[in-house]
C-alpha positions as CSV (number, residue, x, y, z in Angstrom):
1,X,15.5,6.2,26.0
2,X,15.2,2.7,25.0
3,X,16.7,0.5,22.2
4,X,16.1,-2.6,20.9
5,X,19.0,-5.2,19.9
6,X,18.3,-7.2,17.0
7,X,20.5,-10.2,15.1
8,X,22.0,-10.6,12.3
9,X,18.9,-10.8,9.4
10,X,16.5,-8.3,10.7
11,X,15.8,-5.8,8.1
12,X,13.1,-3.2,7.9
13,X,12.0,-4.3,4.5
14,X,10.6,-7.4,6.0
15,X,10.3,-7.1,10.1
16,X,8.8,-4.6,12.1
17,X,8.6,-3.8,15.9
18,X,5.0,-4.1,18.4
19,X,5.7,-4.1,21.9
20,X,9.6,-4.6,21.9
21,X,8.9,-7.6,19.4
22,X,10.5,-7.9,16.4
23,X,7.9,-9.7,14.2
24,X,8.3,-10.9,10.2
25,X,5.6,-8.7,8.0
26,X,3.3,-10.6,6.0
27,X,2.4,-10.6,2.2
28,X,0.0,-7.2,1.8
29,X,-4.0,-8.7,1.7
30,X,-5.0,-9.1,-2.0
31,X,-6.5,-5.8,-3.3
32,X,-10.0,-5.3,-4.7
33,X,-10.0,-3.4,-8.0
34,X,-13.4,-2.0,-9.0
35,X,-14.4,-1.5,-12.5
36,X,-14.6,-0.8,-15.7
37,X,-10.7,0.3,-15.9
38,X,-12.0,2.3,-19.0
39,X,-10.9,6.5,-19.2
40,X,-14.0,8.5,-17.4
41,X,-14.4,5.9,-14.4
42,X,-14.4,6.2,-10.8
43,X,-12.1,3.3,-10.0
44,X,-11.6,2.3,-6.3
45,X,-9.1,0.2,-4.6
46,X,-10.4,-1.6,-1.5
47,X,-9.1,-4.1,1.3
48,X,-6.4,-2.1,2.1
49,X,-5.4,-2.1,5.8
50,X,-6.3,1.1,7.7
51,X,-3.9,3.7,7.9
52,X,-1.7,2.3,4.6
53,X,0.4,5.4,2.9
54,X,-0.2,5.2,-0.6
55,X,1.9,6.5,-2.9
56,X,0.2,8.2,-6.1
57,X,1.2,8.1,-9.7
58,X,1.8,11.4,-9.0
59,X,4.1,10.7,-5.9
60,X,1.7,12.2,-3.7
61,X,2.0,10.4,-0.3
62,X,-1.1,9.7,1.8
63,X,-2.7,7.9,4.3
64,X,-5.6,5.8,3.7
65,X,-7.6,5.2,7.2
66,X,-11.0,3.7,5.9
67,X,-9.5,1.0,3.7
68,X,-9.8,2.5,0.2
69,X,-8.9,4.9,-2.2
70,X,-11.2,6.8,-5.3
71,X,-9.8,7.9,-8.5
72,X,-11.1,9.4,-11.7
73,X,-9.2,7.8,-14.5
74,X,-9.2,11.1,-17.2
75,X,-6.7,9.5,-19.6
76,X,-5.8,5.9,-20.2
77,X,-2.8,4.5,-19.4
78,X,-0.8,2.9,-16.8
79,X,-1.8,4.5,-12.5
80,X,1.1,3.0,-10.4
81,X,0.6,3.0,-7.1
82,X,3.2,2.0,-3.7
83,X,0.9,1.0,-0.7
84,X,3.2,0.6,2.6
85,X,2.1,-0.6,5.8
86,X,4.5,-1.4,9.0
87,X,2.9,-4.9,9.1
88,X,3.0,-5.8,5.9
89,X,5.4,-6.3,2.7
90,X,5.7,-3.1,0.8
91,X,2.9,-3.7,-2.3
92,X,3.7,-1.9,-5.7
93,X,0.9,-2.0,-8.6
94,X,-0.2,-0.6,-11.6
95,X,-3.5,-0.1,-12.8
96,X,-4.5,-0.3,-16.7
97,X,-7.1,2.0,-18.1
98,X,-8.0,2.0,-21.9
């Protein structure tokens, strides 16, 4: 068993560990949004980093290894999503549809 000391101002909100390393997370990449945001549409959300767990409006965890995610938008309103990744800033959003 192994352990890793750390100073004061590590926090997992915004470090995270590679090879006995602890290394600052960066801002999540800028997602892709495809549309029309209108009720009846596919939408998909690209430019995710592989392997991101994505919380659903539903709270519905997953893991999204390809980079995107599909929804059908069957009501309008507000979808929020949480996307987490261990190198990056957690990312929270909500999508519009009329």
């Amino acid at each position: 068993q192994s352990y890793l000391l750390c100073t004061e101002g590590v926090d997992c909100e915004r470090h995270y560990v590679r090879d006995g390393a602890v290394l600052e997370k960066s801002e999540f990449p800028e997602v892709q949004i495809s549309s029309p945001l209108t009720v009846g549409a596919t939408i998909t959300v690209s430019n995710l980093p592989a392997n991101t767990k994505v919380q659903w409006p539903d709270f519905e965890v997953t893991t999204e290894a390809d980079g995107e995610l599909s929804f059908d938008a069957s009501v309008g309103g507000s979808y929020s999503f949480v996307f987490t990744h261990p190198e990056y800033i957690c990312k929270r959003m909500s999508i519009d549809v009329a």
